[in-house]
N, C-alpha and C positions, 0 to 999 in steps of 0.2 A: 512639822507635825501636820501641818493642812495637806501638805501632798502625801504625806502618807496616808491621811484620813480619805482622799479623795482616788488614791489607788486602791487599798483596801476595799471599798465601796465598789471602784469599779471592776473590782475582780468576782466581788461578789453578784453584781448584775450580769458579771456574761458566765458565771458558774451558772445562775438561774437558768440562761437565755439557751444555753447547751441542754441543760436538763429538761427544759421543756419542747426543746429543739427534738432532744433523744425520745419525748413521750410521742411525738407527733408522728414520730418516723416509726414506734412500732407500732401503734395505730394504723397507719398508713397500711404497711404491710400487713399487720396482722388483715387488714380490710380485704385487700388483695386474696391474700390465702383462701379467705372466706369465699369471695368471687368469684374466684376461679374453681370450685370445687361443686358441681352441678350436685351431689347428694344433700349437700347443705344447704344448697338453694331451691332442693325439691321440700325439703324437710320443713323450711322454716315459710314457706309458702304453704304449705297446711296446716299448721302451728299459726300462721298468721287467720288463717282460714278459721282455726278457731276462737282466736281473739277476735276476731268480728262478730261472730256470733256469740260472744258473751257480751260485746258491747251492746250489740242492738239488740238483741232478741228481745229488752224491757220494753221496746219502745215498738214493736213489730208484731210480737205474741202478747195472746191473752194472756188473764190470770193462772199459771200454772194449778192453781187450789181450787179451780171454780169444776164443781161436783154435777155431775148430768148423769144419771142412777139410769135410764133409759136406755143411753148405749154404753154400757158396762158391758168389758170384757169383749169388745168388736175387734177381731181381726184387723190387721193392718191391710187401708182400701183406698179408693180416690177421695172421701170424705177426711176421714184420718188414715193418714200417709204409715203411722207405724202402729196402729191402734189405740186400744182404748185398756186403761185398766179395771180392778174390780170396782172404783166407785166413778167411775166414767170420765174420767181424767181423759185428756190425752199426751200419748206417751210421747209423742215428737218434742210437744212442749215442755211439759217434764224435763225430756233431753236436751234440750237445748237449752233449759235454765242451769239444769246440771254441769253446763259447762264454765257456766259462771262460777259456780262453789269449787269447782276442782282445779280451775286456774288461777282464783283468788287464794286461797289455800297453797298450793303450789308453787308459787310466785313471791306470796307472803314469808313461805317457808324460807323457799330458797335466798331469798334477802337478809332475813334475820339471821338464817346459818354463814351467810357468808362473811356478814358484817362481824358478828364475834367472833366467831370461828377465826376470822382473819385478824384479831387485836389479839387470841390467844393467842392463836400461830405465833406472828412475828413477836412478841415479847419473850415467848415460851425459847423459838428458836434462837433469839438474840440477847438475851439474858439470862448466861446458864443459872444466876442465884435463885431465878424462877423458876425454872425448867422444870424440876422436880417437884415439888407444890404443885402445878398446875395440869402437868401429864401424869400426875398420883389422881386429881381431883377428873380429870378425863377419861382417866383407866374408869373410876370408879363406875364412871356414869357410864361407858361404852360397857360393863359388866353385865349390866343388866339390859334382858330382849328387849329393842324399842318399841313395841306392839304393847307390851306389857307395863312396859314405865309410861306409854301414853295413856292405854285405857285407865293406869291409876291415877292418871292426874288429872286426869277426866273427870274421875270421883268424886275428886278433892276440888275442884274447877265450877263443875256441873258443864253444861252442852249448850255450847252457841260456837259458831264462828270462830270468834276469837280466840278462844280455849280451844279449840283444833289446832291449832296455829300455833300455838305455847305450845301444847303437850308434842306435836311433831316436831317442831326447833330444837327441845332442850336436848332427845337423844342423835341429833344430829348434827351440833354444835362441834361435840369431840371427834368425829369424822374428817369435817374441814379442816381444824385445828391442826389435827397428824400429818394432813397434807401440808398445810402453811407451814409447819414446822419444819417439816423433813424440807423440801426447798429453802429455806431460811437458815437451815443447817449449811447447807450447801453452800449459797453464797454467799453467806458467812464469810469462808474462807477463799473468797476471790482475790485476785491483790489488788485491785481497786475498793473492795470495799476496806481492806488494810490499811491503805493507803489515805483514803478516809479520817480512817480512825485516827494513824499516826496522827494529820491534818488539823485533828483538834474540831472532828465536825461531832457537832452535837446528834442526841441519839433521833428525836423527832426526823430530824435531816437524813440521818443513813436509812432510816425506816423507809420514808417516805421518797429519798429521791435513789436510793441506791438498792433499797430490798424489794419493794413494791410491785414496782415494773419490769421485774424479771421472776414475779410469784403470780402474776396477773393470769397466765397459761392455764396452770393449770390448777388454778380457783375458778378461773371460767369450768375449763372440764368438770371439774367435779359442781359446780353451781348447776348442770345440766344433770348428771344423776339427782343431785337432791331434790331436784322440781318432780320428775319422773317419779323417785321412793314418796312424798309429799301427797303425791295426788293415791296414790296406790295408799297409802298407809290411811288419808280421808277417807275413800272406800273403804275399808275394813271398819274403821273404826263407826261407821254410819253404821255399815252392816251389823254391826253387835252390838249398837242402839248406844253407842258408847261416845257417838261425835257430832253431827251438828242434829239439831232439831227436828222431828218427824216430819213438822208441816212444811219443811225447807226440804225440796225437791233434789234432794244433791244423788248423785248416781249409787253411790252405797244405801243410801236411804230407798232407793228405787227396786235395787236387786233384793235388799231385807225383804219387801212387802210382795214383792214379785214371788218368792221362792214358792210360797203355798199355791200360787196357780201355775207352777212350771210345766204341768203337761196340760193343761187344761187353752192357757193363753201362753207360750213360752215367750212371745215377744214384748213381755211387759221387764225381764230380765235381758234378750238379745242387746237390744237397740241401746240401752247403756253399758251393757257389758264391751259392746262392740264401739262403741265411743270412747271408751274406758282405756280400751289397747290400742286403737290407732291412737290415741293423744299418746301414752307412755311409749309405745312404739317410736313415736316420734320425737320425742323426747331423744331417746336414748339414742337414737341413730345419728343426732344432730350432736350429742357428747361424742360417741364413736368417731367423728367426720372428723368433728376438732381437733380431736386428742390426736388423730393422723395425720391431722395439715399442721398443726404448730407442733407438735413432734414426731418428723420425719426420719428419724432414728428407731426410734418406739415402734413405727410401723414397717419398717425393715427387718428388725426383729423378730419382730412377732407374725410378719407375715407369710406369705407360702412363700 
């Protein structure tokens, strides 16, 4: 009974030791892929560019809020680089705080989506007594436009931060979900994950050492759309006074106040609009890259 107890145990230390062996090595590689692929390293070098400047700009720039009525509506000059708006703001600063609300938001988002989205996935697609319950209760909610289920919970919420963050998550939750699913569907039916099962491995364990890291691809890809839709859906929803706070400088809050001087001062709307799309631009080109380097299939297909 001791050498049984002592072989059992040690099969189970080098099952671990292989599985953690196998996480390293797509790690590894997926690393590589990432490496060697110069778009993804132009991308995420501006993307980095903007996470710097939402780190420091607290500590670099003044008060975004601080009101100078004398040079109201100043052209973008050597003094202020992008101008001035109608109560003498300046817009650089503005911009540059702006980029803290829409990558915390953004980030925020895509986290929250990925984390449920990925326990509904892998239950949904691994336990058909679920499946139906919980792709009925996903239909329901991808039913309704997410602009229009956020600004209502916005209502019901009221406007800070945080409630941006809820109201963007919850219609984007059942997005990831279809995805985790549908892959989870798939290798479901592998014969290692079969073989598993016969094996008597508990469910925690197939999830986690046998579905996971072969669903990690493409929850990354689509983790890069959500960030991208997140920052774009904050914009709207500041813009129709419906998302974070007026006196928080975030880039939709910018373009709201900006619209009534558009031909008067037009760059109190450029300079975040255009901040707006290279970040989402960049977003999405760094999904695009991915989705071609770790499925090199998909980009055969679909390419010229």
């Amino acid at each position: 009974m001791a050498a049984d107890s002592r072989t059992d145990g040690f099969l189970r230390w080098d099952g671990r030791r292989r599985i953690v062996a196998c996480f390293r090595n797509k790690a590894a590689n997926g690393w590589r892929v990432v490496a060697g692929n110069r778009m993804i390293l132009v991308c995420a070098s501006i993307l980095s560019f903007f996470l710097a400047i939402a780190l420091v700009s607290p500590y670099i720039l003044g008060d975004p809020r601080t009101l100078n009525p004398a040079n109201r509506l100043k052209p973008p000059g050597v003094e202020n680089w992008f101008g001035t708006d109608q109560l003498g703001r300046s817009v650089l600063v503005r911009t540059l705080y702006g980029t803290r609300v829409s990558l915390a938001a953004g980030f925020a988002v895509a986290a929250a989506t990925t984390i449920f989205g990925l326990l509904i996935g892998l239950f949904s697609g691994f336990l058909r007594r679920l499946d139906g319950v919980l792709m009925r209760i996903m239909d329901g909610i991808m039913a309704i436009p997410g602009v229009l289920l956020a600004i209502a919970l916005m209502s019901l919420f009221g406007s800070s931060l945080q409630n941006v963050i809820i109201a963007i998550s919850i219609p984007e939750i059942p997005r990831m979900a279809r995805v985790v699913r549908s892959a989870t569907l798939a290798i479901r039916e592998q014969t290692y994950v079969e073989a598993a099962i016969t094996n008597g491995a508990r469910l925690h364990r197939l999830l986690v050492w046998h579905i996971l890291p072969n669903v990690a691809a493409p929850i990354l890809v689509q983790a890069t759309y959500v960030l991208a839709s997140a920052m774009i859906v904050e914009a709207i929803l500041s813009f129709l006074g419906a998302g974070t706070p007026p006196e928080i400088p975030s880039w939709g809050n910018m373009l709201a106040e900006g619209r009534q001087f558009l031909q008067r001062a037009p760059w109190i709307m450029a300079f975040p609009g255009l901040m707006l799309a290279v970040l989402v631009l960049t977003v999405n080109v760094i999904g695009d890259a991915l989705r071609d380097s770790l499925d090199p299939r998909l980009k055969r297909r679909i390419g010229p």
